[in-house]
N, C-alpha and C positions, 0 to 999 in steps of 0.2 A: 582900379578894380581888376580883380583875375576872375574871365570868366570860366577857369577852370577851376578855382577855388567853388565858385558858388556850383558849377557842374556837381562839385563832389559833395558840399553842402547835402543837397537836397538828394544825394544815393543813401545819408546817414539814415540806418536804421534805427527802430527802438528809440525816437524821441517823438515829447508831446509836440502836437502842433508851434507853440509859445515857444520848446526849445529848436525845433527847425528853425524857426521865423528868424530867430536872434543869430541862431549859427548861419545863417543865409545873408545877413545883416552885418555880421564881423565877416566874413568872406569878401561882402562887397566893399568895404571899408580898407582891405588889405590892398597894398602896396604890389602892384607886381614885378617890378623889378627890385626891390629891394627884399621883398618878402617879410615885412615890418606892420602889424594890424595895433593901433593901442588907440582903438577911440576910446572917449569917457562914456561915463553911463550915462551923464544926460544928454548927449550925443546920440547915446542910443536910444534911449526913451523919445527921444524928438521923432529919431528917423521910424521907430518901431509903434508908434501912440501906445506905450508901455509908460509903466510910472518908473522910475528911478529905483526906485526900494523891486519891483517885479523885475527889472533887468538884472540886479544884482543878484537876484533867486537863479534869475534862468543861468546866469552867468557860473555861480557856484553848480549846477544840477550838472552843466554840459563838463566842469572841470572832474567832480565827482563819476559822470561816467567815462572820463579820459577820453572826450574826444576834444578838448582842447586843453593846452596850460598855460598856466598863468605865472608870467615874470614878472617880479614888482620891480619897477625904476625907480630911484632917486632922481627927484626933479630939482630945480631951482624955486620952485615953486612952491603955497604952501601943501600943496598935493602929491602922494608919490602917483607914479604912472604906470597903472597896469600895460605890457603888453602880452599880448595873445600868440600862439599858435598851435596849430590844427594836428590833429591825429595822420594826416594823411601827409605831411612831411616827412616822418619817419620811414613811410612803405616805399620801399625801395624802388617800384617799376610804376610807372604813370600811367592810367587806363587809358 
């Protein structure tokens, strides 16, 4: 977990409760030395008591307003693997 990730999380302006909680959520889930976030959604539905189908809403709503995006992986698996990352990677100076 980067507790600078989630720092920055909850500075994000202009989101419903539901989309903080989620983007506070993938933040703790991020890797900090590698800087790599790709949980699944029922991953997150667990950690969040969100349903599966309500993660994926919040999920799409936070990509929609760019503060995060979304990489699709090809897995080995039969799943591809979403991963994540944050608006605040791009800004150049660290608060």
């Amino acid at each position: 977990m980067s507790w600078n990730d989630v720092r920055k999380a909850f500075k994000q302006k202009e989101l419903t409760p539901g989309e903080k909680y989620l983007l506070i959520s993938l933040a703790d889930c991020r890797n900090n030395g590698t800087k790599l976030c790709f949980p699944g959604s029922a991953f997150l539905a667990e950690k969040t008591n969100y349903s599966a189908r309500q993660v994926k809403r919040l999920i799409k709503s936070l990509h929609e307003k760019e503060i995060i995006s979304i990489t699709k992986k090809k897995t080995s698996g039969r799943f591809p693997s979403n991963h994540y990352s944050f608006v605040w990677d791009d800004e150049l100076e660290d608060e």
